[in-house]
mmCIF file of the N, C-alpha and C atoms, coordinates in Angstrom:
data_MODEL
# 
_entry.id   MODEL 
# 
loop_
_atom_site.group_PDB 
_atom_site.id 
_atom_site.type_symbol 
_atom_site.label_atom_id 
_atom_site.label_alt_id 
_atom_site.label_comp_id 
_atom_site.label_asym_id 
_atom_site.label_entity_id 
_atom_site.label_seq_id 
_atom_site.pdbx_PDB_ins_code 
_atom_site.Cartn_x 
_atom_site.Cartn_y 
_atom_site.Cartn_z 
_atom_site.occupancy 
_atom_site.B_iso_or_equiv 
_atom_site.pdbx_formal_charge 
_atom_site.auth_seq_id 
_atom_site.auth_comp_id 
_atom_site.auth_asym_id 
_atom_site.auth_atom_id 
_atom_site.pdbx_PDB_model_num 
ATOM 1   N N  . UNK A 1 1  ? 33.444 74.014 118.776 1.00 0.00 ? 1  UNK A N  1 
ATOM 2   C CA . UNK A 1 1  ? 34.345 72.891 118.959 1.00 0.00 ? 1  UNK A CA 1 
ATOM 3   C C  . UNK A 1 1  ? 33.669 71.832 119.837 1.00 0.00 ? 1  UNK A C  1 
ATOM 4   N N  . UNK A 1 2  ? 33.960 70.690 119.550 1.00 0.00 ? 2  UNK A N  1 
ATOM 5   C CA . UNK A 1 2  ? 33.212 69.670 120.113 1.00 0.00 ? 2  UNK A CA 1 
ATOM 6   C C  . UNK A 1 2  ? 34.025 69.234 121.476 1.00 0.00 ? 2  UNK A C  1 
ATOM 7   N N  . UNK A 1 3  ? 33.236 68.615 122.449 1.00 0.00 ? 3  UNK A N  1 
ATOM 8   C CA . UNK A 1 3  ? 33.779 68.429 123.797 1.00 0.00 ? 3  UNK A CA 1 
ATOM 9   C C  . UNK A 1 3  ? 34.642 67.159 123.420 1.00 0.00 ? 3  UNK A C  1 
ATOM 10  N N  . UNK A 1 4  ? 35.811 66.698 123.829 1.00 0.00 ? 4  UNK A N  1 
ATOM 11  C CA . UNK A 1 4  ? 36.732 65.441 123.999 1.00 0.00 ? 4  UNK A CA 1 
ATOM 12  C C  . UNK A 1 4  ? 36.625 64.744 125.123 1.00 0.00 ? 4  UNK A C  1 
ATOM 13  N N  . UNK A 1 5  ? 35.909 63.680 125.092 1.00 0.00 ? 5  UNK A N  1 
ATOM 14  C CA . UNK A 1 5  ? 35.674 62.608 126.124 1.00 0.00 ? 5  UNK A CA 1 
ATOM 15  C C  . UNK A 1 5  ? 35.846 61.516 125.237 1.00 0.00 ? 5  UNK A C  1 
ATOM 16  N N  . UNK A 1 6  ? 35.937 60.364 126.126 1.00 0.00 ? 6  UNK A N  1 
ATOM 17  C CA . UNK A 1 6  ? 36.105 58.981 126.036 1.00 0.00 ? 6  UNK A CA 1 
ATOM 18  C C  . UNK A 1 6  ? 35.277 58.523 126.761 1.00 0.00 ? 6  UNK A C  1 
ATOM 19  N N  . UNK A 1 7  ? 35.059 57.420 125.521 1.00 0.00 ? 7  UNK A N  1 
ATOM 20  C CA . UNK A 1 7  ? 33.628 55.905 126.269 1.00 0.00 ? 7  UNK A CA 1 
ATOM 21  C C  . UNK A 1 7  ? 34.644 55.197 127.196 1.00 0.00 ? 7  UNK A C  1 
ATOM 22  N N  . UNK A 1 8  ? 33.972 54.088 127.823 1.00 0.00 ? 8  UNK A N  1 
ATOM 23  C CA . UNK A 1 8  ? 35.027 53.189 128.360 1.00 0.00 ? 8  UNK A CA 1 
ATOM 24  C C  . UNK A 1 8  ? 35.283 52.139 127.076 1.00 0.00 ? 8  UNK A C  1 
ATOM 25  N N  . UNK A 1 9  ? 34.843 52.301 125.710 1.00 0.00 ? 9  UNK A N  1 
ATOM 26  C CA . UNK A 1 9  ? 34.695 51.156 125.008 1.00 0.00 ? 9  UNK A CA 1 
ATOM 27  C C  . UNK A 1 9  ? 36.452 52.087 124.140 1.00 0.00 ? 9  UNK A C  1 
ATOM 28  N N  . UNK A 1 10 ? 36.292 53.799 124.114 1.00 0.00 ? 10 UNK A N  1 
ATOM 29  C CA . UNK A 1 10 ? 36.978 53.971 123.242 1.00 0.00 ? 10 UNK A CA 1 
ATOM 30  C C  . UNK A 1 10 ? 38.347 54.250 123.707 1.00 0.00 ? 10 UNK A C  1 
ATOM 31  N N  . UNK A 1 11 ? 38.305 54.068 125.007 1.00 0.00 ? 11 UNK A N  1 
ATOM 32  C CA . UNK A 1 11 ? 39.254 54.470 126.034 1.00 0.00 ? 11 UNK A CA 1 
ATOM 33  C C  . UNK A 1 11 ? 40.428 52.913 126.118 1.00 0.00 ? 11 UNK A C  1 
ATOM 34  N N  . UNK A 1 12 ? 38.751 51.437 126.105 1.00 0.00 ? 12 UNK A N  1 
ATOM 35  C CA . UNK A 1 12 ? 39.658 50.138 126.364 1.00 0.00 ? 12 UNK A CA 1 
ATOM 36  C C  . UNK A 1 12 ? 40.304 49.973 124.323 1.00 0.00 ? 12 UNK A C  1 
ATOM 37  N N  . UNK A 1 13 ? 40.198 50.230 123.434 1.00 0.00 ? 13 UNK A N  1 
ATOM 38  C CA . UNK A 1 13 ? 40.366 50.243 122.438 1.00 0.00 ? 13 UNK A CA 1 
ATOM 39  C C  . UNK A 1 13 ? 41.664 50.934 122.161 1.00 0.00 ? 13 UNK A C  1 
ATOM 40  N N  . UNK A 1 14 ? 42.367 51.745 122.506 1.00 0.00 ? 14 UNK A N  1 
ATOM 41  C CA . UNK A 1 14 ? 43.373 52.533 122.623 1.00 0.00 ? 14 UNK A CA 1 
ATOM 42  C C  . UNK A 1 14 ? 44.167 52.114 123.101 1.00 0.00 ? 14 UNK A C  1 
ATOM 43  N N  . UNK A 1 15 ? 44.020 51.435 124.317 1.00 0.00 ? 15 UNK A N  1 
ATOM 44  C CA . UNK A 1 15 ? 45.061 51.105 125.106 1.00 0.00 ? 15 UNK A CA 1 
ATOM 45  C C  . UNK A 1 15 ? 45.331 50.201 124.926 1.00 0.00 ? 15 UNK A C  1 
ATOM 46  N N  . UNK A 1 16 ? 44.723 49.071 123.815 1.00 0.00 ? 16 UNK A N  1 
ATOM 47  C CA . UNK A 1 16 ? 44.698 47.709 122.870 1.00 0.00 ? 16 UNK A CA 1 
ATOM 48  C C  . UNK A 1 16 ? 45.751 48.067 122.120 1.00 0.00 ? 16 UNK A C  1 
ATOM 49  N N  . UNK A 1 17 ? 45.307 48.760 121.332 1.00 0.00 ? 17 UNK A N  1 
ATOM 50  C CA . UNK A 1 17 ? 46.450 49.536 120.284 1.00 0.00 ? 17 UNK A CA 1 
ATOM 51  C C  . UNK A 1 17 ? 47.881 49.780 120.668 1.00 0.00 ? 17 UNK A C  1 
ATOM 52  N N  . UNK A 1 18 ? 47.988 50.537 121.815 1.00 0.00 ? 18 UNK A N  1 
ATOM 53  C CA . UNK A 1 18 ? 49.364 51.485 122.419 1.00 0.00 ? 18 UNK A CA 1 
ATOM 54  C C  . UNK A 1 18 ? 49.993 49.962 122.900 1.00 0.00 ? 18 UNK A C  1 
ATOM 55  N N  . UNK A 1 19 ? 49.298 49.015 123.470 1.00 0.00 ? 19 UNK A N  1 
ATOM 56  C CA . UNK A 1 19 ? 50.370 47.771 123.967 1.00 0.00 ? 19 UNK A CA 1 
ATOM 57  C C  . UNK A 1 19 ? 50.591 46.870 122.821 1.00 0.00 ? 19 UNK A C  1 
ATOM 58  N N  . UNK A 1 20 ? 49.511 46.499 121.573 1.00 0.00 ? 20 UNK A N  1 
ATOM 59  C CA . UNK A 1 20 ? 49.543 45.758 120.748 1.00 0.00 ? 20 UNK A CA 1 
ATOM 60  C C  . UNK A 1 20 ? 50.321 46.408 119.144 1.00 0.00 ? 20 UNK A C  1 
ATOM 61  N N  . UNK A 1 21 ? 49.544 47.351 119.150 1.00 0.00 ? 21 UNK A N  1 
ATOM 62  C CA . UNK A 1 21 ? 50.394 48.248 117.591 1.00 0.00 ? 21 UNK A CA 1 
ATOM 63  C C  . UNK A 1 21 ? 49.028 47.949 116.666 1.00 0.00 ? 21 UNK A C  1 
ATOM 64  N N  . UNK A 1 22 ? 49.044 48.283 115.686 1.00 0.00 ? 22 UNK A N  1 
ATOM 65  C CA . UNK A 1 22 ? 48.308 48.091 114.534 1.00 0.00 ? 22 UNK A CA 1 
ATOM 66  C C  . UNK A 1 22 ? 47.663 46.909 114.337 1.00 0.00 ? 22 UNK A C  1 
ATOM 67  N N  . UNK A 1 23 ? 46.372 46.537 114.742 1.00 0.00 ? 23 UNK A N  1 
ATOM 68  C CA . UNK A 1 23 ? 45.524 45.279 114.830 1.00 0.00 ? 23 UNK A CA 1 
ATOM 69  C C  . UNK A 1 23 ? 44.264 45.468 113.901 1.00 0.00 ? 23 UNK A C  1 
ATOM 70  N N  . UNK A 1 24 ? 43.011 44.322 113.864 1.00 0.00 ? 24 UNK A N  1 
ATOM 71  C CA . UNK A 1 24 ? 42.178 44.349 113.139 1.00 0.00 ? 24 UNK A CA 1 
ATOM 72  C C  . UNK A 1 24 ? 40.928 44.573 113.666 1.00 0.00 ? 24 UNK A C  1 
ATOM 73  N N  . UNK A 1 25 ? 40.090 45.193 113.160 1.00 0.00 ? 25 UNK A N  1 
ATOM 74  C CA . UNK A 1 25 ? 38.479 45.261 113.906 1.00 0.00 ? 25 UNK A CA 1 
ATOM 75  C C  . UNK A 1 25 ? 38.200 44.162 115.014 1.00 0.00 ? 25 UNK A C  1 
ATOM 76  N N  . UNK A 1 26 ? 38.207 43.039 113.933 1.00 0.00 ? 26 UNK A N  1 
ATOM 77  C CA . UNK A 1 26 ? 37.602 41.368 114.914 1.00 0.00 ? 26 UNK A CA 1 
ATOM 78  C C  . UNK A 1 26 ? 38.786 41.088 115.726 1.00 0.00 ? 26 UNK A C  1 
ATOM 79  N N  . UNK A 1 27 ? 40.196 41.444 115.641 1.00 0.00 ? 27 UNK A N  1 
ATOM 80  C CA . UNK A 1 27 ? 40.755 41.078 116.979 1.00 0.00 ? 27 UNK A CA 1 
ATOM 81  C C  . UNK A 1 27 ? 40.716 41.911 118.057 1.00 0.00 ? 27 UNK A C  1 
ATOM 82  N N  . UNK A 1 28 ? 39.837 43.447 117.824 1.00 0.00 ? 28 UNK A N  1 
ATOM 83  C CA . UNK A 1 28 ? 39.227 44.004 118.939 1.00 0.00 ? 28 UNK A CA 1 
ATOM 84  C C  . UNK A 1 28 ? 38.794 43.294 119.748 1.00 0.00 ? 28 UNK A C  1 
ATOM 85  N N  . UNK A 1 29 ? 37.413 43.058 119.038 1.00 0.00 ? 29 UNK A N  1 
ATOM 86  C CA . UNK A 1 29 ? 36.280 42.280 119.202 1.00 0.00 ? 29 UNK A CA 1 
ATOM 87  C C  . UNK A 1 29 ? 36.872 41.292 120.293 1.00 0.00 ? 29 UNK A C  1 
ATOM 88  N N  . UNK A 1 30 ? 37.706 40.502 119.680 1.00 0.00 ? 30 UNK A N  1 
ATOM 89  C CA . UNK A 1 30 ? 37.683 39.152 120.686 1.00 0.00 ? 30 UNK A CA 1 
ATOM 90  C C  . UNK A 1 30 ? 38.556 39.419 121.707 1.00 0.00 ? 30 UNK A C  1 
ATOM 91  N N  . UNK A 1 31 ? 39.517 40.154 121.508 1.00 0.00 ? 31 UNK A N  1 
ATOM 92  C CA . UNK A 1 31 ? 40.425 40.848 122.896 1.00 0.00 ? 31 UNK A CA 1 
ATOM 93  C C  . UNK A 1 31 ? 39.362 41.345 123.958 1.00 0.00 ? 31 UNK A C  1 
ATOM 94  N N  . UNK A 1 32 ? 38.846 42.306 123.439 1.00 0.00 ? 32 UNK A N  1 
ATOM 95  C CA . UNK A 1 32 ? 38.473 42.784 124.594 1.00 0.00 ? 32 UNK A CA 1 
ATOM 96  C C  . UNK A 1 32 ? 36.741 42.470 125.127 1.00 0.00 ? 32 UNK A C  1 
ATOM 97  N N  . UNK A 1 33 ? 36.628 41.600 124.784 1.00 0.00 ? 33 UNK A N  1 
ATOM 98  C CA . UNK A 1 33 ? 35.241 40.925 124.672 1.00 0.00 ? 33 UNK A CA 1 
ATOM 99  C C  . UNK A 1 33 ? 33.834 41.772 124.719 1.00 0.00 ? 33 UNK A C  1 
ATOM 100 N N  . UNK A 1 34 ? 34.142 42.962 123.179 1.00 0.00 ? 34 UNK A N  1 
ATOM 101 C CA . UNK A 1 34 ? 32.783 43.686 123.246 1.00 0.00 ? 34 UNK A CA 1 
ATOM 102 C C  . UNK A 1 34 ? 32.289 42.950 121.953 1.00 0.00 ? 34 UNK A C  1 
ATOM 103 N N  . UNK A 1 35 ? 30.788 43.804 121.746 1.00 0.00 ? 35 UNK A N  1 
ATOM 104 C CA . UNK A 1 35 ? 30.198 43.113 120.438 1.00 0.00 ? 35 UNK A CA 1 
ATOM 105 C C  . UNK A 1 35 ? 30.505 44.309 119.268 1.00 0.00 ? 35 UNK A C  1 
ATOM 106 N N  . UNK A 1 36 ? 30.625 43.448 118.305 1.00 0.00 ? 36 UNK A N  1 
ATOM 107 C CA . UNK A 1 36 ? 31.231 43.914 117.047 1.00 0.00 ? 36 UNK A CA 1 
ATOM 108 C C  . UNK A 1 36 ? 30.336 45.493 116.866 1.00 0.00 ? 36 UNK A C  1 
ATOM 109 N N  . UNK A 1 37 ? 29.493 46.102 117.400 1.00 0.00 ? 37 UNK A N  1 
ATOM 110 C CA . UNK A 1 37 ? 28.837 46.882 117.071 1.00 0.00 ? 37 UNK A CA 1 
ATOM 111 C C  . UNK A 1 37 ? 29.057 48.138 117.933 1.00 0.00 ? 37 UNK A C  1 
ATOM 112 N N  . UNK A 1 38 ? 29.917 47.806 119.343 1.00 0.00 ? 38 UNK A N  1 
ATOM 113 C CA . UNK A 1 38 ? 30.504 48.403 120.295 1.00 0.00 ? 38 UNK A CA 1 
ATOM 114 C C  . UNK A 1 38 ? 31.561 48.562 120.089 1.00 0.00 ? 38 UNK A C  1 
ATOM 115 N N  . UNK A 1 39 ? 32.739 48.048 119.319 1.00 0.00 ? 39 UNK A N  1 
ATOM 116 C CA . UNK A 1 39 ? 33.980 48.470 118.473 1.00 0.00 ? 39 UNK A CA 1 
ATOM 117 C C  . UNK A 1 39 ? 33.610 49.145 117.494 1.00 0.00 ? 39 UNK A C  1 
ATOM 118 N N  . UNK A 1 40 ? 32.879 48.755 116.279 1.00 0.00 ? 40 UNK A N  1 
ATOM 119 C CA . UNK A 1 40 ? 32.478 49.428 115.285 1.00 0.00 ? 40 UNK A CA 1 
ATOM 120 C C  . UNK A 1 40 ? 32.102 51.087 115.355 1.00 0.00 ? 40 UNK A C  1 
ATOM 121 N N  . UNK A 1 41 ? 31.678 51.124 116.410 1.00 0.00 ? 41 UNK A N  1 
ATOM 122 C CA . UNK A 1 41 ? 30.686 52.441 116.926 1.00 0.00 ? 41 UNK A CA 1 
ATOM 123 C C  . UNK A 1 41 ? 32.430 53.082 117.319 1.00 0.00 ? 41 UNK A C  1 
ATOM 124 N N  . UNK A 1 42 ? 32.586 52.836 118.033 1.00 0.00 ? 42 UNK A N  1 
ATOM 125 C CA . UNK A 1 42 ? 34.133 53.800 119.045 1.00 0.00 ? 42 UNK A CA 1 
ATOM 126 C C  . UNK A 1 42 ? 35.273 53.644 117.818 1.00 0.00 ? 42 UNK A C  1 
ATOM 127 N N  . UNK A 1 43 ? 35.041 52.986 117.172 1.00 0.00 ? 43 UNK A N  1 
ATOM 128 C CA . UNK A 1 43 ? 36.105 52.997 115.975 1.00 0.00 ? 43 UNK A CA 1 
ATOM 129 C C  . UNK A 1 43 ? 35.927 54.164 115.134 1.00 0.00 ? 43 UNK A C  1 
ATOM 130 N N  . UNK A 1 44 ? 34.698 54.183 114.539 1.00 0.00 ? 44 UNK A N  1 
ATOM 131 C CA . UNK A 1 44 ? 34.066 54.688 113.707 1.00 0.00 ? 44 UNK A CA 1 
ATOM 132 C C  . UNK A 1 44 ? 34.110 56.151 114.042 1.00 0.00 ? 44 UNK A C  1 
ATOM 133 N N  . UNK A 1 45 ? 33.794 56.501 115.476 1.00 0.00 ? 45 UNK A N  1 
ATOM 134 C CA . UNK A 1 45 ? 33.666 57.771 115.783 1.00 0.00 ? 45 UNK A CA 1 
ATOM 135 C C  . UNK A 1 45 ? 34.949 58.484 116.053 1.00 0.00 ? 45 UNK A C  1 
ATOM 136 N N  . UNK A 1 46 ? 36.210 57.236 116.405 1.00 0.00 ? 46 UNK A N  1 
ATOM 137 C CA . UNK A 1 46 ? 37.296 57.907 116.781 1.00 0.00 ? 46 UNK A CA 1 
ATOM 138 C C  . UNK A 1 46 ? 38.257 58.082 115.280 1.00 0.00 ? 46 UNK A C  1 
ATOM 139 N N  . UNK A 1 47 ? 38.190 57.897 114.078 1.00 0.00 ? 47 UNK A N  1 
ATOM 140 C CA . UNK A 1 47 ? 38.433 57.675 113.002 1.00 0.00 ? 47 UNK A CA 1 
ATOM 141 C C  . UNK A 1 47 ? 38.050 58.701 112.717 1.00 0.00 ? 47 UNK A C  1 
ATOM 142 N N  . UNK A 1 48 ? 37.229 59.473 112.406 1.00 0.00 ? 48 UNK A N  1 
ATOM 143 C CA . UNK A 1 48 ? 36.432 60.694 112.164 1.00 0.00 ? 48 UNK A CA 1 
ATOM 144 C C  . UNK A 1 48 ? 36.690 61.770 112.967 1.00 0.00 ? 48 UNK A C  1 
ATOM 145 N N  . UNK A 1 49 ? 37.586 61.587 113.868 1.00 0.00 ? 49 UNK A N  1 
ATOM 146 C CA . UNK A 1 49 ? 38.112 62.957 114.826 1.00 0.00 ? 49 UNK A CA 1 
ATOM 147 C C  . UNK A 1 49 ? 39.707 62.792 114.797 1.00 0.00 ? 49 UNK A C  1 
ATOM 148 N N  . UNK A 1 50 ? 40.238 61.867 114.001 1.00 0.00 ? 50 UNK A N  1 
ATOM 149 C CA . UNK A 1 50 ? 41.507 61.867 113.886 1.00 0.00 ? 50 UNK A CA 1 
ATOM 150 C C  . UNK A 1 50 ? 42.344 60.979 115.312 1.00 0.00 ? 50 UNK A C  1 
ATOM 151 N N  . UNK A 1 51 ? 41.280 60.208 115.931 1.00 0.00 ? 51 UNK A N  1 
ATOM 152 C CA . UNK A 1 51 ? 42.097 60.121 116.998 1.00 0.00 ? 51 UNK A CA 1 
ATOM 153 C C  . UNK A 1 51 ? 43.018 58.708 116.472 1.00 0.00 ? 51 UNK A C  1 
ATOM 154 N N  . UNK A 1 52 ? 42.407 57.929 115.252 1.00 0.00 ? 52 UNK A N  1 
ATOM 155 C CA . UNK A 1 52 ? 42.955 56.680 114.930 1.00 0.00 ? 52 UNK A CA 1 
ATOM 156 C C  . UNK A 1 52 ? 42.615 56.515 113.506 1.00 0.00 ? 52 UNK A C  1 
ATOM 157 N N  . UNK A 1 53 ? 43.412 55.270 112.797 1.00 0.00 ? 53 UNK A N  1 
ATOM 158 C CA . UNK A 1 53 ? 43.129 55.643 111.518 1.00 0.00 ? 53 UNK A CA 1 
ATOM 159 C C  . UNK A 1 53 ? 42.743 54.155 111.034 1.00 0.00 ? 53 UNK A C  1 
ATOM 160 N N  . UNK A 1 54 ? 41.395 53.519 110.300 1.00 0.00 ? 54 UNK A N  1 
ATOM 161 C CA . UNK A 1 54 ? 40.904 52.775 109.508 1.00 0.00 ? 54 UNK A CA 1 
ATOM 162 C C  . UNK A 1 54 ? 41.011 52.573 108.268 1.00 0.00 ? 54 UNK A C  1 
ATOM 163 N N  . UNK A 1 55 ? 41.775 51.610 107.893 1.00 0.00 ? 55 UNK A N  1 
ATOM 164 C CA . UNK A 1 55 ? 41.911 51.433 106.575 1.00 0.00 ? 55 UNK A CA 1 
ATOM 165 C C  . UNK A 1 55 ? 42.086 50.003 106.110 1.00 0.00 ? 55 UNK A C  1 
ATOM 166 N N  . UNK A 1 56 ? 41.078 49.777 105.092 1.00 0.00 ? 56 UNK A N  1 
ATOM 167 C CA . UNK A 1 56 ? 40.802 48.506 104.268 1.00 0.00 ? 56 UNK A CA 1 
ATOM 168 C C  . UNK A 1 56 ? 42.029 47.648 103.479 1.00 0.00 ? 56 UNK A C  1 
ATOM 169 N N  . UNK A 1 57 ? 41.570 46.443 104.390 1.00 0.00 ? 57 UNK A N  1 
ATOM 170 C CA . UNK A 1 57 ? 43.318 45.701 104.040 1.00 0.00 ? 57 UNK A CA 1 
ATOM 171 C C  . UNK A 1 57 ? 42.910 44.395 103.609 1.00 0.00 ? 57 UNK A C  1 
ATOM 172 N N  . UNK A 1 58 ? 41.788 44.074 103.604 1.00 0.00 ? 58 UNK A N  1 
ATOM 173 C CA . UNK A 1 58 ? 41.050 42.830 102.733 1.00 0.00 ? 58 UNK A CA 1 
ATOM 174 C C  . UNK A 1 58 ? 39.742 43.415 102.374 1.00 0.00 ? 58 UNK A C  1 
ATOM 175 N N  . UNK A 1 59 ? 38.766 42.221 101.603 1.00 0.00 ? 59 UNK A N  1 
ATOM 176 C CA . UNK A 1 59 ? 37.414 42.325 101.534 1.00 0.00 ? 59 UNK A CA 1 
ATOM 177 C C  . UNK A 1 59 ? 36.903 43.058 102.155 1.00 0.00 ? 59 UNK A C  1 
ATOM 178 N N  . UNK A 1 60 ? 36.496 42.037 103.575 1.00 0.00 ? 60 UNK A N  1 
ATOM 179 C CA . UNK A 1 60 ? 35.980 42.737 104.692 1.00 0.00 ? 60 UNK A CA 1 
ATOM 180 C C  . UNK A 1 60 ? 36.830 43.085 105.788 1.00 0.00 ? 60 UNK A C  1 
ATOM 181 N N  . UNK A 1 61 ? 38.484 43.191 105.551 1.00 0.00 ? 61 UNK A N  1 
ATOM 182 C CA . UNK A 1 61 ? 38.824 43.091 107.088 1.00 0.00 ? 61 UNK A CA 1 
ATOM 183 C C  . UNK A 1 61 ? 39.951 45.106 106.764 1.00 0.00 ? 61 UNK A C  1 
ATOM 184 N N  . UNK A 1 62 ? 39.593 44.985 108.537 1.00 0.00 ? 62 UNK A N  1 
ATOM 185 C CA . UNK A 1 62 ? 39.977 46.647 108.373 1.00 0.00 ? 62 UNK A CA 1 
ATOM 186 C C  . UNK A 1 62 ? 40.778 46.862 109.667 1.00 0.00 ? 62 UNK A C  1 
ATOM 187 N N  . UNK A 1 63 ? 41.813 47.096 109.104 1.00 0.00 ? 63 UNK A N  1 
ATOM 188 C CA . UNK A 1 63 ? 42.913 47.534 110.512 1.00 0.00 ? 63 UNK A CA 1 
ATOM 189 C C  . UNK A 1 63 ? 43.077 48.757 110.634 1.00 0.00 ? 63 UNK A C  1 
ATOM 190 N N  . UNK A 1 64 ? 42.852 48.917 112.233 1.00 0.00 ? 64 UNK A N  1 
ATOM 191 C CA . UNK A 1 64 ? 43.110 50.033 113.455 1.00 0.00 ? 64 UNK A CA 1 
ATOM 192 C C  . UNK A 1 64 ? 44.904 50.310 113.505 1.00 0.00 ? 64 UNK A C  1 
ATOM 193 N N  . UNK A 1 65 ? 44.983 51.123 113.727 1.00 0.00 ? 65 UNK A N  1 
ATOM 194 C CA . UNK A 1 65 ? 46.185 51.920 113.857 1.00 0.00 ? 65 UNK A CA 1 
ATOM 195 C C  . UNK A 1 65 ? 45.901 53.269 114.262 1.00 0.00 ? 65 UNK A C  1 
ATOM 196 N N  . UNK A 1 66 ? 47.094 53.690 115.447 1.00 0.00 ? 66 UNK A N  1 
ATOM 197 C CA . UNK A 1 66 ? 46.977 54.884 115.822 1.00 0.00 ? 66 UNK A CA 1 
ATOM 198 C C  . UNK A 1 66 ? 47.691 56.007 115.340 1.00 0.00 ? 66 UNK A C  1 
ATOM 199 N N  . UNK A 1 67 ? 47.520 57.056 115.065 1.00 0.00 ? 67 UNK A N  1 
ATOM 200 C CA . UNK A 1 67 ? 48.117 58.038 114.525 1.00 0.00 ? 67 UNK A CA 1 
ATOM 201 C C  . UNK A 1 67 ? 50.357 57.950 115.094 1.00 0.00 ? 67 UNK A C  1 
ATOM 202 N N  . UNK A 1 68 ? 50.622 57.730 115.686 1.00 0.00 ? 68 UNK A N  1 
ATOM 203 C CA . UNK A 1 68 ? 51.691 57.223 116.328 1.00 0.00 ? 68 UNK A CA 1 
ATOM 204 C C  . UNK A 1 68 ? 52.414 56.363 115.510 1.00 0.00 ? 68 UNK A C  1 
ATOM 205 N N  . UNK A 1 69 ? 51.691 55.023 115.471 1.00 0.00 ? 69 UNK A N  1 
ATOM 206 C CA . UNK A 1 69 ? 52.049 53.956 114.624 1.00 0.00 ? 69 UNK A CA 1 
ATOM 207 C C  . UNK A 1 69 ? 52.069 54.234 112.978 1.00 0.00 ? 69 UNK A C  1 
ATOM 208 N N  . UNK A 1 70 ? 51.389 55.068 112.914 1.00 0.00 ? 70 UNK A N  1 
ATOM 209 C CA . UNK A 1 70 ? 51.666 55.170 110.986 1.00 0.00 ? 70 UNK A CA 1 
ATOM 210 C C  . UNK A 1 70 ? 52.964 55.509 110.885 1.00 0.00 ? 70 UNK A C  1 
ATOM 211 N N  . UNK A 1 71 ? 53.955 56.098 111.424 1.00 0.00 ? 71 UNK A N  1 
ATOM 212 C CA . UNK A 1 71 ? 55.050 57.151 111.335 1.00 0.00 ? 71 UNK A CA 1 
ATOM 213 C C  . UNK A 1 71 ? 56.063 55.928 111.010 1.00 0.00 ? 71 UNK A C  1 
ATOM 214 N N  . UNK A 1 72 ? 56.905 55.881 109.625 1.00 0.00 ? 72 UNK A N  1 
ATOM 215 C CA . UNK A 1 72 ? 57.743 54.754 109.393 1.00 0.00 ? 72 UNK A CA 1 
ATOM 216 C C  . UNK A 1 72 ? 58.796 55.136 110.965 1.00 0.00 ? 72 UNK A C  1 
ATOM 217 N N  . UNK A 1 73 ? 59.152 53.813 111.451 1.00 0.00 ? 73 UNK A N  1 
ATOM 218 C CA . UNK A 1 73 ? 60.189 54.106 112.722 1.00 0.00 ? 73 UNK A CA 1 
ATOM 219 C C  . UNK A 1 73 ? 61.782 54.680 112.026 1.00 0.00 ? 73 UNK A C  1 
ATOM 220 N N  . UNK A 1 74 ? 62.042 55.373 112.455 1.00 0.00 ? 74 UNK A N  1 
ATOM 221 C CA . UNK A 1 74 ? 63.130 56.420 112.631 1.00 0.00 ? 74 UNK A CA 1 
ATOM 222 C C  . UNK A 1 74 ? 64.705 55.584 112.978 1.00 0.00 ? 74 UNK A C  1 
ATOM 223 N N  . UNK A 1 75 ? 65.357 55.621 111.813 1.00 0.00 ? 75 UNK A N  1 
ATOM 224 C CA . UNK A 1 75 ? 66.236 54.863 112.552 1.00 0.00 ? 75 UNK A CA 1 
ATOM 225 C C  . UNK A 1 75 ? 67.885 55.985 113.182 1.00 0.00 ? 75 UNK A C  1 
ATOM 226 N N  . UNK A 1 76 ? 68.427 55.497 114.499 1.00 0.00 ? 76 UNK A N  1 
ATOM 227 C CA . UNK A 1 76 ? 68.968 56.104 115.170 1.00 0.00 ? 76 UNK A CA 1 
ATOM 228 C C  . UNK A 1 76 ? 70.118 56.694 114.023 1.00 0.00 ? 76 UNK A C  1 
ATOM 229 N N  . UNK A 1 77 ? 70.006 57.975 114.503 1.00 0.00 ? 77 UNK A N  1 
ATOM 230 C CA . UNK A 1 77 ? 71.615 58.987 113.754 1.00 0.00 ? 77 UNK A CA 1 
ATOM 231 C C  . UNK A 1 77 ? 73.182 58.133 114.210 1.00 0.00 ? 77 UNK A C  1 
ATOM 232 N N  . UNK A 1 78 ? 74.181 57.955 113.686 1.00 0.00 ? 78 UNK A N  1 
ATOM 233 C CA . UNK A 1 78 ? 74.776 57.705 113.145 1.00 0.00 ? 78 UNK A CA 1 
ATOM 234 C C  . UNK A 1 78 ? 75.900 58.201 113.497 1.00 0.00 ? 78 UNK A C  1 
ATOM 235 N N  . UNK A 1 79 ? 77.016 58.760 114.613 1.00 0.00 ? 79 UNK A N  1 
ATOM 236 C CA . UNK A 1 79 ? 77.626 59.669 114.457 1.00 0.00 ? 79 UNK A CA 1 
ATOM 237 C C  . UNK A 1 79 ? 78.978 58.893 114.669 1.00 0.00 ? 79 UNK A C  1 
ATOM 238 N N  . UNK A 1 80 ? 79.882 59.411 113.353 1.00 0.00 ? 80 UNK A N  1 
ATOM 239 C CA . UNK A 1 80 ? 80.978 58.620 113.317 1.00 0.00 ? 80 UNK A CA 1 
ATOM 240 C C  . UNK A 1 80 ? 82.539 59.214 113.894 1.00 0.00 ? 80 UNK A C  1 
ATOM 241 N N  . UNK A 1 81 ? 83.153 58.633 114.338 1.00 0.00 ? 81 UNK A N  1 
ATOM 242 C CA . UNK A 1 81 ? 84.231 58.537 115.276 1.00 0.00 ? 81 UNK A CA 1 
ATOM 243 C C  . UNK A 1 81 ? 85.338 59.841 114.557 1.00 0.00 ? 81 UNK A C  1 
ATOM 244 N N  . UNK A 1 82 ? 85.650 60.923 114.962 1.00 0.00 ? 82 UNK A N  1 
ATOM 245 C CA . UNK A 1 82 ? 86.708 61.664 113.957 1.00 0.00 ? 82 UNK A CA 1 
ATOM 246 C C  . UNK A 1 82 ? 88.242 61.666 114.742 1.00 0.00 ? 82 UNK A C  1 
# 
C-alpha cells in the first residue's frame, strides 16, 4: 500500500475545490498562482488515487471535482403533519 501524503500544491488544490465546488484546470492555475504543470502534476496524481475526479468537458478544458461534489444534492425528507 502506498504512503498518503500531500504536496503543498495538492493540499492548496483541495481546499480550492471544498470552498469553490467543481472548477476547471486553468482556473486552478490562475487562483492559486501555480504553473500549469504544477496543477497538472497534483491533479493528475490525485485523480489516479481517487482522491478527485477529471473529466473532459470541452476540447481542451477539464474540470476538477471532488469525490463529495459528484453526489446529486439530497433533497430534505418531507415529513407531513398527521
Amino acid at each position: 500500500m502506498k504512503p498518503t501524503y500531500a504536496t503543498a500544491e495538492e493540499e492548496a488544490v483541495i481546499k480550492m475545490l471544498q470552498s469553490t465546488g467543481p472548477c476547471c484546470v486553468d482556473d486552478i492555475v490562475k487562483h492559486l498562482h501555480l504553473s500549469w504543470s504544477e496543477v497538472f502534476v497534483a491533479v493528475d496524481r490525485m485523480s489516479r488515487d481517487g482522491r478527485l475526479s477529471l473529466r473532459q468537458v470541452g476540447y481542451s478544458t477539464y474540470q476538477v471535482t471532488l469525490p463529495a461534489q459528484l453526489a446529486p444534492p439530497q433533497s430534505p425528507t418531507r415529513q407531513e403533519a398527521a
